[in-house]
N, C-alpha and C positions, 0 to 999 in steps of 0.2 A: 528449212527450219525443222529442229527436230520439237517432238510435242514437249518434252521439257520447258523449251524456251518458250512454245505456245501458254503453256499450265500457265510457267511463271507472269507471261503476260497479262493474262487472263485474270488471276488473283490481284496484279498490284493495278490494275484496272477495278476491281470489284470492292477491295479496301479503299481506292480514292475516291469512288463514288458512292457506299454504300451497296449493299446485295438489293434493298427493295427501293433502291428509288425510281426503279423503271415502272413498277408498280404505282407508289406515291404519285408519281405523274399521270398513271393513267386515271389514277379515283379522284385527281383534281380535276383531270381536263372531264373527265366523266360528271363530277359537280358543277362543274360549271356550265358544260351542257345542262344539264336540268334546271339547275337557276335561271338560264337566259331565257329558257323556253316557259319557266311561268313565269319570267318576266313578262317576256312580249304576251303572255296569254291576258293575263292581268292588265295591262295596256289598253290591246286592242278591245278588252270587255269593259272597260272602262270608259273608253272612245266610244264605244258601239252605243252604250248606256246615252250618252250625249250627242243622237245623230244630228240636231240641228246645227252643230256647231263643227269648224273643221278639227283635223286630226295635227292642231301646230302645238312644237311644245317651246317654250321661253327659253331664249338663252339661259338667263336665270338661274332656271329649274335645272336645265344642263349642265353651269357649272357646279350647282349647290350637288347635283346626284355624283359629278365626275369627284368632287372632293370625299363627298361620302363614301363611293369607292377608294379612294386611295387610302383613308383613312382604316378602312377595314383588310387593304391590304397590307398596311405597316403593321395591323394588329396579327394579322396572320404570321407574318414574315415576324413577329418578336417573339410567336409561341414558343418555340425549340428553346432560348435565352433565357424567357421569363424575366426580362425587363419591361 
């Protein structure tokens, strides 16, 4: 292949995905790292706070936190729209 056809692949590869999304992905997956980790910090210090009792969390609680997430990932996902 000669690099012509490499450029040209290269470019209509970087226009369908954007130049920074490899970036973008990395400052998410990077926020998200740090959210989980004060998550679980905030948890466990929480739990710790109440050692007489064990460390069980309610379905409940589970699914009420799993909707709360999903909800703030549709808000995420509508930023760019602005719907």
């Amino acid at each position: 292949m000669s690099t012509e056809v490499v450029n040209a692949e290269v470019k209509a590869i970087e226009q369908a995905a954007g130049p920074n999304d490899g970036r973008l992905y990395l400052l998410g997956a990077a926020a998200g790292l740090v959210l989980g980790l004060i998550a679980v910090y905030l948890f466990v210090r929480a739990a710790d706070e109440k050692i007489d009792t064990a460390r069980h969390v309610k379905t409940g609680e589970v699914i009420k936190l799993a909707i709360g997430v999903i909800t703030l990932l549709r808000q995420v996902a509508s930023l760019p729209t602005g719907s």
